[in-house]
N, C-alpha and C positions, 0 to 999 in steps of 0.2 A: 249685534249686526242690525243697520237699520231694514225698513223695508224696500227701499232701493238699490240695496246691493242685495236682498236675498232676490227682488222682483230680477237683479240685473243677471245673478247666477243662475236663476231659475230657468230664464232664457235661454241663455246659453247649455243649459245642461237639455234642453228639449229640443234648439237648435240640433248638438251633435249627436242626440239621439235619430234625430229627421233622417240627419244626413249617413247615419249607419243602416237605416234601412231604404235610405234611396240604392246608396250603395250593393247592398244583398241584393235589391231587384232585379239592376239593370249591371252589375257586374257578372262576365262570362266566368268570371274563374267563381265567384263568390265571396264571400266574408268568410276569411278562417276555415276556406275549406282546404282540407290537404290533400295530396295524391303520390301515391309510391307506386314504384315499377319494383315488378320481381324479377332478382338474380340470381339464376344457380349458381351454387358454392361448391367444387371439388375439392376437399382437400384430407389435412390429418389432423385429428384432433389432442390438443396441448394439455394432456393429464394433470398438469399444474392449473391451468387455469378454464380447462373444457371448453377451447375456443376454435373454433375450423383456422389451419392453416390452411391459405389456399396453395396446389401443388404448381408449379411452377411448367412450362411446355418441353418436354423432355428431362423432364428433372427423375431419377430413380428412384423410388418411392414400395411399401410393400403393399401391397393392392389386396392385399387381407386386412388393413388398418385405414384401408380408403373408405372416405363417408361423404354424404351427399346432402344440400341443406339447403336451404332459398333465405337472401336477404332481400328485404324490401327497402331499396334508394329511394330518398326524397325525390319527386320530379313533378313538370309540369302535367295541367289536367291535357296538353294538349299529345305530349307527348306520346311515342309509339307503346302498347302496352300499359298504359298508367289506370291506374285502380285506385278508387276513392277508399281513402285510410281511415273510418271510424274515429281507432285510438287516437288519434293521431289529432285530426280534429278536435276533438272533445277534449284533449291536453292544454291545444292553442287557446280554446275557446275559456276553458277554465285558468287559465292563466293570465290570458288579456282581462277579464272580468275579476278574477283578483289584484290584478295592478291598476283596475280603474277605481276599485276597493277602495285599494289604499291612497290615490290619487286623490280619493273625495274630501279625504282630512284637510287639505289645501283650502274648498270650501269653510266646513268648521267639521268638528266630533260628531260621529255621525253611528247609526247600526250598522252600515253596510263597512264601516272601515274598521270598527271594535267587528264586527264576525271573522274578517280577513286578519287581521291581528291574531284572534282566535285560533284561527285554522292553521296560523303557521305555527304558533306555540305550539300546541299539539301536534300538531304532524312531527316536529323539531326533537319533540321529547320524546315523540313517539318512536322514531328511527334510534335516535341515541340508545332506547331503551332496549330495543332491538337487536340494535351493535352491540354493546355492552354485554346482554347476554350472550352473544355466539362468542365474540373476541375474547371474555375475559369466564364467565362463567363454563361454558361451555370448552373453549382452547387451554383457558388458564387452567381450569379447575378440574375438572369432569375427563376432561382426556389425560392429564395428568398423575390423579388422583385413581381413579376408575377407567383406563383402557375401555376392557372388554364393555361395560354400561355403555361407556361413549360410542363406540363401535358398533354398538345395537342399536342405538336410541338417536342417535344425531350424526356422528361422522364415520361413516362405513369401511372408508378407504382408509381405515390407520391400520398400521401391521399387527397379523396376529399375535407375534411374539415381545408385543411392546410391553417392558414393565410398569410396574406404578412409582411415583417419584414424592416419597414421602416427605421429600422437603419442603413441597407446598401445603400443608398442614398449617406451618406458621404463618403463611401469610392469610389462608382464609381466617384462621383463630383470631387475626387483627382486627379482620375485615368483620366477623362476626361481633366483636366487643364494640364497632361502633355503634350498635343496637344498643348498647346498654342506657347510651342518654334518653330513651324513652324509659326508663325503671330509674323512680326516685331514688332509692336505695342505691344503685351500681353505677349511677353518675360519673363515677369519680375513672372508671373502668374505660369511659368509651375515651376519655381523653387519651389513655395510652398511644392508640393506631393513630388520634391525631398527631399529637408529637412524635412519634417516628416517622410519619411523613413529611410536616416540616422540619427535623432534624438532615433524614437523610435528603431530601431536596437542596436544601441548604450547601447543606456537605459536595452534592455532588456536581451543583451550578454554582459553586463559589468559585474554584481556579478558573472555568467557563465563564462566569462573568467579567474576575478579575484579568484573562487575556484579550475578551473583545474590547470591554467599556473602557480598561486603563492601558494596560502595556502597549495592546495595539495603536489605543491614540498617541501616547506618547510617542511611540515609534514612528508614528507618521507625523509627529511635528519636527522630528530631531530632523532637519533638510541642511545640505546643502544649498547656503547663499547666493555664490559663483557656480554656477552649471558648465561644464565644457560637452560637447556632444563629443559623438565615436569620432570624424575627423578629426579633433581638437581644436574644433572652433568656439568663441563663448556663445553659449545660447542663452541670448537675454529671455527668450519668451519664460524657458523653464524656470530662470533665475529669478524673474520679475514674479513668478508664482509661487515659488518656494517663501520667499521675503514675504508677500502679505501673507500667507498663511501662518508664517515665523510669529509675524509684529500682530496678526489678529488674537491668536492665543496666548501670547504676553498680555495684549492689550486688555483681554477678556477676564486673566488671570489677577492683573490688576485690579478689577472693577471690585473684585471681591474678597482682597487683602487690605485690612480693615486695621491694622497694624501703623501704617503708616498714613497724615491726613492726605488727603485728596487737595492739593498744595498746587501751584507748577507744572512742574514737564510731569509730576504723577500724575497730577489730577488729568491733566489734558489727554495721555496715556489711560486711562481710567476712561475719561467722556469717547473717547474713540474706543473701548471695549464695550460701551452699553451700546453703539452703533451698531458694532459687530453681532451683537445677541439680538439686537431688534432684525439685524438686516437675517437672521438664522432663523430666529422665530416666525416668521414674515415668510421665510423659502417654504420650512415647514408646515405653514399654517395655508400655503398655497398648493404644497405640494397633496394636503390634503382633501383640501378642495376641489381639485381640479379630480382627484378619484372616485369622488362623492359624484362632481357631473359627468364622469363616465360611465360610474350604475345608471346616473340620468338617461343618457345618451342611448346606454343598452338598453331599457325599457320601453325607451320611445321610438328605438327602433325596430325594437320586437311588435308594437303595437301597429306602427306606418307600413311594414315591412310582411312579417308574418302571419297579422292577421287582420287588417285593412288592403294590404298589397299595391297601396298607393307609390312603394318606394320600391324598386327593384333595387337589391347587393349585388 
């Protein structure tokens, strides 16, 4: 990069810096400031997932299991009640400054976008790591295996009289032989749990692949040419749609039957199926794009929106 495109970004980046703190000055609401109103919550709480249902106005309810609680709604700073939300704030704030992080890479590679990178790897492992031990170590394993331990040590609420369920023995003994690839000698050991995993995967997404990927397409090529609708009248629209999707998957089918040369009415049926995969690959390759500039969209409307507040939703 020469020096008049760094002199030129460099500008601009001290420009929008200017204009975020003219902003904080002389804006009544602020930059990124947030505010919630408190609401009391009557209601009963859902033993599956310890969430207040709120109780309904004359609805019958036992008032020995009634509980009382406050949610804080988003609202305006002007509104009746509204109280300035710390957390709240300091989420927006750290959020807008890690999407402007990672916005900076657009300039070039930079500290500020490898720490932001950083931060989310880590945080990303970190959760997984988290999950993983309560869902599988802990639910799979420990409550399983060990009731009563689990029952003391992590999940309280399992029944007293739950037994242990010895048939998960084999699957952590798997799980433990994938340890073996770090010991030169037992190598040969951790491959086992690999291969029953892609065995039984295999196994069990083969007829699930084999119904969506094949039979189903199939099934929705086999159409009906002449359409009549319920009056029995012909309906050219459906008919006219069945036929190119008929002559597109011949055509397509063609492109790649290799058997016969690409001659004539083949070949011409053959050049009208590489149409058809361009004009597929093409929807595809747009339909992707257009999802990519919606995470756009949503970032930059979180930024205009939520914590510039240039843009009212």
């Amino acid at each position: 990069m020469n020096h008049r495109e760094t002199a030129i970004w460099t500008f601009l980046f001290l420009a929008g810096g200017l204009a975020l703190v003219v902003r904080a000055v002389y804006s009544e609401a602020g930059v990124g400031q947030k505010y919630v109103v408190p609401v009391e919550v009557v209601g009963q709480i859902n033993p599956g997932t310890q969430d207040i249902i709120p109780v309904e106005a004359g609805e019958a309810v036992d008032s020995g299991n009634m509980v009382k609680s406050v949610r804080y709604d988003k609202a305006a700073k002007d509104q009746i009640n509204a109280v300035w939300s710390p957390s709240r704030t300091i989420g927006v704030w750290t959020a807008a400054l890690l999407t402007l992080c990672i916005f900076s890479y657009l300039y070039r590679d930079n500290l500020f976008y490898k720490l932001a990178e950083s931060i989310i790897v880590g945080v990303s492992a970190g959760y997984w790591i988290v999950l993983n031990f309560w869902e599988v170590l802990v639910a799979k394993v420990l409550v399983k295996l060990a009731p009563d331990v689990a029952s003391y040590a992590f999940v309280p609420d399992i029944p007293a009289n739950t037994l242990p369920d010895y048939g998960y023995v084999i699957p952590v003994i798997l799980g433990g032989l994938v340890f073996c690839r770090w010991i030169p000698k037992l190598t040969w050991l951790g491959r086992w749990p690999l291969a029953f995993v892609v065995g039984t995967t295999a196994g069990l997404k083969l007829l699930l692949f084999l119904n969506a990927d094949f039979v189903q397409q199939v099934r929705s090529t086999i159409l009906p040419l002449i359409v009549f609708s319920e009056q029995g009248a012909f309906d050219w629209k459906q008919s006219v749609q069945n036929a190119v999707i008929v002559v597109s998957v011949v055509a397509s089918l063609c492109y790649f039957y290799f058997s016969v040369e690409h001659k004539g009415l083949f070949g011409r049926l053959s050049r009208f199926g590489i149409w058809v995969l361009m004009i597929s690959f093409g929807a595809s390759f747009a339909l992707t794009v257009m999802g990519r500039i919606t995470l756009l969209t949503m970032r930059l409307q979180f930024l205009f929106d939520d914590w510039l507040g240039f843009v009212k939703m």
